[in-house]
LUMGUKOL-893167 format. One line per 8 residues: their letters; for each residue x, z, y negated of C-alpha. Coordinates in steps of 0.2 Angstrom, whole numbers, padded with zeros to 4 digits. Each point is the difference from the previous one (the first is absolute). Layout:
BEGIN
A> X Z Y ~ ...
//
This chain:
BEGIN
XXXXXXXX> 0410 0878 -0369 ~ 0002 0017 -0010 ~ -0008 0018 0006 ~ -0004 0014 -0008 ~ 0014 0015 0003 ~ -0008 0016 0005 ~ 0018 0009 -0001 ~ 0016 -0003 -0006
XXXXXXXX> 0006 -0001 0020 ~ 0006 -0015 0006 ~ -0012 -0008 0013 ~ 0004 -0008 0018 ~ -0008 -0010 0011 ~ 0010 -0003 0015 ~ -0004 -0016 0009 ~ 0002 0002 0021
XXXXXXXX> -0003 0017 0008 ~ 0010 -0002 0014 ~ 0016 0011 0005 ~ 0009 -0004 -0015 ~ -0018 0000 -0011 ~ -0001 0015 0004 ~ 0017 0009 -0001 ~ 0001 -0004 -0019
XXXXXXXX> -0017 0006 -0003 ~ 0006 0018 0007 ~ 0012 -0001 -0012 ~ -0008 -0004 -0015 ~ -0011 0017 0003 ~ 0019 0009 -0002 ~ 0002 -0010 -0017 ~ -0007 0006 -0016
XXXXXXXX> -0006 -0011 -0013 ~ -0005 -0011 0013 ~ -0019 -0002 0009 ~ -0004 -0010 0016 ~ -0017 -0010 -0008 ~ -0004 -0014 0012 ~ 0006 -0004 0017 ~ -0003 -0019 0011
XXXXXXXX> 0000 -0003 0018 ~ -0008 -0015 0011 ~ -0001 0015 0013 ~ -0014 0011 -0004 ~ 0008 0014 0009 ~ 0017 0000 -0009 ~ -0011 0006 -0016 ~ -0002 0017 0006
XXXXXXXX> 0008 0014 -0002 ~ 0002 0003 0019 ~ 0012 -0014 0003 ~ 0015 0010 -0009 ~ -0001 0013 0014 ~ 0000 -0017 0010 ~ 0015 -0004 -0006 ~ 0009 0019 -0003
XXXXXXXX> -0004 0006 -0016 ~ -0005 0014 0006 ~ 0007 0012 -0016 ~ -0019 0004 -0009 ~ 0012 0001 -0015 ~ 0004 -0019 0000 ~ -0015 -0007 0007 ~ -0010 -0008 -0016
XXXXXXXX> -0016 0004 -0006 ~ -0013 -0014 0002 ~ -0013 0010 -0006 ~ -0004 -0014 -0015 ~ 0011 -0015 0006 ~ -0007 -0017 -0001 ~ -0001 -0010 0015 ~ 0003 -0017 0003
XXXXXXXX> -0004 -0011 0015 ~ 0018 -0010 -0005 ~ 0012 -0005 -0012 ~ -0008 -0012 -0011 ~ -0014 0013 -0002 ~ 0012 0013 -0007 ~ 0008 -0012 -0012 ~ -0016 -0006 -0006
XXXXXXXX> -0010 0017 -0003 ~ 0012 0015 0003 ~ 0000 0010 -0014 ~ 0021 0004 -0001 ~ 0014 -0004 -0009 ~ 0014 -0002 0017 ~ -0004 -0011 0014 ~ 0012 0006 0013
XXXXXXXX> 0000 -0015 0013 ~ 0002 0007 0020 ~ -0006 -0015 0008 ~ 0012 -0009 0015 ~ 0014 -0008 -0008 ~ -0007 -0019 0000 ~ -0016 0005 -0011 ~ 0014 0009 -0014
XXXXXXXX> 0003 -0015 -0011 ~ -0020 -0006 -0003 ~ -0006 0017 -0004 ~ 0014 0005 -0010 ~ -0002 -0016 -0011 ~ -0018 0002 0001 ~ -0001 0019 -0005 ~ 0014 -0005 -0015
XXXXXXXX> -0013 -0013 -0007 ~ -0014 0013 0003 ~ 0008 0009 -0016 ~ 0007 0015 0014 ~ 0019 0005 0003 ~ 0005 -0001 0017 ~ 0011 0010 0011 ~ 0001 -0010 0017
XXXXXXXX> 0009 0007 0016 ~ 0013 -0009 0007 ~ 0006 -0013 0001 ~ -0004 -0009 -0015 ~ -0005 -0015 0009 ~ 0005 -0012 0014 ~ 0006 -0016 -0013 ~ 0009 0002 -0014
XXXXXXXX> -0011 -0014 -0007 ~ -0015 0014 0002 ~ 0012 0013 -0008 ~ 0001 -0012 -0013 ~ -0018 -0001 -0002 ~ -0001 0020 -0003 ~ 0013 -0001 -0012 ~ -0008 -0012 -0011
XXXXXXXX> -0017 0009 0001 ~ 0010 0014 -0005 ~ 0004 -0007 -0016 ~ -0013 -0010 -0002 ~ -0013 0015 0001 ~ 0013 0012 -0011 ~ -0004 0013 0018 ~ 0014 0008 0009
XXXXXXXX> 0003 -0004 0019 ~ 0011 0011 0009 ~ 0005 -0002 0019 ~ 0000 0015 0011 ~ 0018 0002 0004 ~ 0002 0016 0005 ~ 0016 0003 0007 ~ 0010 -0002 -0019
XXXXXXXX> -0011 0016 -0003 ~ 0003 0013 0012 ~ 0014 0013 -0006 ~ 0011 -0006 0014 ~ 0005 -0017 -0006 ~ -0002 0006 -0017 ~ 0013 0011 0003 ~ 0011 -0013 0010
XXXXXXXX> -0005 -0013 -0015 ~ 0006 0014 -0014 ~ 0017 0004 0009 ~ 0004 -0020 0004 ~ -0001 -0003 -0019 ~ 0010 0014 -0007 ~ 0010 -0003 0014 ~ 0001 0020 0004
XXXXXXXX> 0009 -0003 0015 ~ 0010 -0016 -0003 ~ -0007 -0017 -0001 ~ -0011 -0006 0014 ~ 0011 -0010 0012 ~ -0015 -0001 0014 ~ -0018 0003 0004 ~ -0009 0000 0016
XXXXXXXX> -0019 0000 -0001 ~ -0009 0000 0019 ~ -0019 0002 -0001 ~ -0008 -0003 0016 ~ -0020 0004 0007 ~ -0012 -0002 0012 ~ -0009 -0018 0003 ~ -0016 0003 -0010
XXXXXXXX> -0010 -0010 0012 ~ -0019 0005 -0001 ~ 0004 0011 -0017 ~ -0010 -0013 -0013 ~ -0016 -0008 -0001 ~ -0001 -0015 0012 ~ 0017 0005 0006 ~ 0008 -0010 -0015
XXXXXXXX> 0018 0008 0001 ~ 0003 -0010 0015 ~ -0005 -0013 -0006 ~ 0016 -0009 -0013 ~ -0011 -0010 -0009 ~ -0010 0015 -0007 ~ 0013 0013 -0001 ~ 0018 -0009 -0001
XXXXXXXX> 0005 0010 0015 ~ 0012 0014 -0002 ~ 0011 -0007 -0015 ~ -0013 0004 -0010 ~ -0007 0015 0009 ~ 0017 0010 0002 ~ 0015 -0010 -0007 ~ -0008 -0003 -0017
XXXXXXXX> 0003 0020 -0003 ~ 0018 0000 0000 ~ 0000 -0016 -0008 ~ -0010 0004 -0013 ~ 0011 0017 -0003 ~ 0016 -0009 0002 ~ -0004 -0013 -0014 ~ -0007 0016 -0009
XXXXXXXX> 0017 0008 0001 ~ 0012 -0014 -0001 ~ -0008 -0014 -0006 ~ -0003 -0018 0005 ~ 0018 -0006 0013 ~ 0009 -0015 -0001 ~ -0002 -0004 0019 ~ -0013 0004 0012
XXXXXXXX> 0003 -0003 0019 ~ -0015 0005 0012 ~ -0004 -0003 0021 ~ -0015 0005 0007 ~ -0006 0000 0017 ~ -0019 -0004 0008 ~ -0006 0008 0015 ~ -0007 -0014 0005
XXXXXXXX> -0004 -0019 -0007 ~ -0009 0001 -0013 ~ -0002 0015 -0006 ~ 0009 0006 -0015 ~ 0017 0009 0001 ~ 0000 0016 0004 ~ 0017 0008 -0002 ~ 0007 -0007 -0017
XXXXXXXX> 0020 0002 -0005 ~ 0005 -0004 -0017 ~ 0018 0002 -0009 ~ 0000 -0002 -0019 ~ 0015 -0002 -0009 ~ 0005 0004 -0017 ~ 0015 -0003 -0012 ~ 0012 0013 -0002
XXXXXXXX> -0015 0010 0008 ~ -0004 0008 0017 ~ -0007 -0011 0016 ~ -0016 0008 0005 ~ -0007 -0004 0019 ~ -0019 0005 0002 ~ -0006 -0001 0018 ~ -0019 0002 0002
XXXXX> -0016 -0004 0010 ~ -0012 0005 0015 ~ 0008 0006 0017 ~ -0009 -0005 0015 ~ -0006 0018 0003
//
C-alpha cells in the first residue's frame, strides 16, 4: 500500500500506548525531522493525551501533539491504514514477533522495543521479513546508547586504561506485577520473565562491545515452582579476553 507524502518528515505510528507507548512518543516531539502520525491501543483511554501525565510526562515540552494523530482501535488497524513510514511496536513482549513481521510485509520499517522476541525461531521470522520486504527492523536496545557505556565501550577498545581483564554488570528492579495489560509480566509465557525484561540489557551491550563468547555459563533462581527465574547469573568467557559476570533480575520488594 503506498501514501501520499505531505512532508519530507518521516512518519510514526506507534503500536501500544501504554507506559513504554508512551515514553517514546514524548520523545519523538524532542526529535526533529520526525512527526508522531498515528497511534493504536485496545484501551480507548491510553489514546489520550491525559494518560502521559498518568504516567509522568509531565514536561509540556516532551508531551506530543495529538492534535492531528490518527487513532486506531489496535494494531492490525494501524498497519492496515495508518498513514506512516515507522511502525514503532510497544506492545507486551509476546505480541513483538507477529506485528513486526506483519508490519514488514505491510511495506513499513519497524522499530520494535525490547526484546526482539521470546524464540529465536520468531526472531528468525523478523529477520527474513526484513529481507524479504527490503524494510529496516531495528530492536530498541537502549542501553549500547546511552553516553555511559559508550564511553565504557570506547575506552575498552582503545584499551585507554589497559586491556579489560574483568566486568561486573548488576542490574536489579522491582517485580513489575500489575505494570502491564492483563498483568502479562508475571506471567513467563507472555513476557520471558526477567531474562528478557532486565538481563537482556547487559547482554545485549556486552555482545555489543565484545562480541559473541566462546562459553556461556548461567543459574537462575524461581521464586516459586513455575514461575520463571527471577535473579539470573551469567559468566561468559572469552579467549585471551576478559570474563564478564552479569547478575540481573526482580528483587522481592
Amino acid at each position: 500500500m503506498k501514501f501520499w507524502r505531505r512532508t519530507n518528515m518521516l512518519r510514526i505510528g506507534i503500536a501500544g500506548m501504554g507506559g513504554m507507548g508512551w515514553f517514546h512518543a514524548s520523545r519523538y516531539a524532542q526529535i526533529q525531522g520526525v512527526e508522531l502520525a498515528a497511534i493504536a491501543d485496545v484501551r480507548p483511554d491510553r489514546l489520550e493525551a491525559k494518560h502521559a501525565v498518568q504516567i509522568n510526562i509531565e514536561n509540556k515540552a516532551s508531551q506530543p501533539d495529538l492534535s492531528s494523530v490518527q487513532r486506531f482501535a489496535d494494531a492490525e488497524q494501524l498497519i492496515a491504514a495508518a498513514d506512516v513510514d515507522i511502525i514503532d511496536i510497544c506492545l507486551p513482549s509476546y505480541l513483538h514477533a507477529p506485528y513486526t513481521v506483519q508490519a514488514l510485509r505491510a511495506g513499513r520499517h519497524v522499530l520494535c522495543e525490547k526484546p526482539m522476541a521470546l524464540s529465536l525461531p520468531d526472531a528468525d521470522r523478523m529477520i527474513a521479513a526484513s529481507k524479504e520486504s527490503g524494510r529496516k527492523l531495528m530492536i530498541a536496545q537502549c542501553i549500547r546508547f546511552w553516553p555511559e557505556y559508550q564511553f565504557l565501550k570506547k575506552v575498552v577498545r582503545e584499551e585507554s586504561f589497559g586491556n579489560l581483564l574483568s566486568l561486573n554488570l548488576y542490574r536489579i528492579g522491582g517485580r513489575p506485577a500489575g505494570w502491564g495489560w492483563e498483568d502479562w509480566f508475571m506471567d513467563p509465557a507472555r513476557s520471558g520473565g526477567s531474562l528478557y525484561d532486565l538481563h537482556i540489557h547487559d547482554v545485549d551491550f556486552v555482545n555489543s562491545m565484545l562480541g559473541a563468547p566462546e562459553q556461556i555459563h548461567a543459574s537462575g533462581r524461581r521464586s516459586s515452582p513455575g514461575s520463571s527465574c527471577e535473579i539470573i547469573h551469567s559468566i561468559y568467557q572469552y579467549a585471551n579476553g576478559p570474563q564478564v559476570s552479569i547478575h540481573a533480575g526482580w528483587s522481592e520488594v
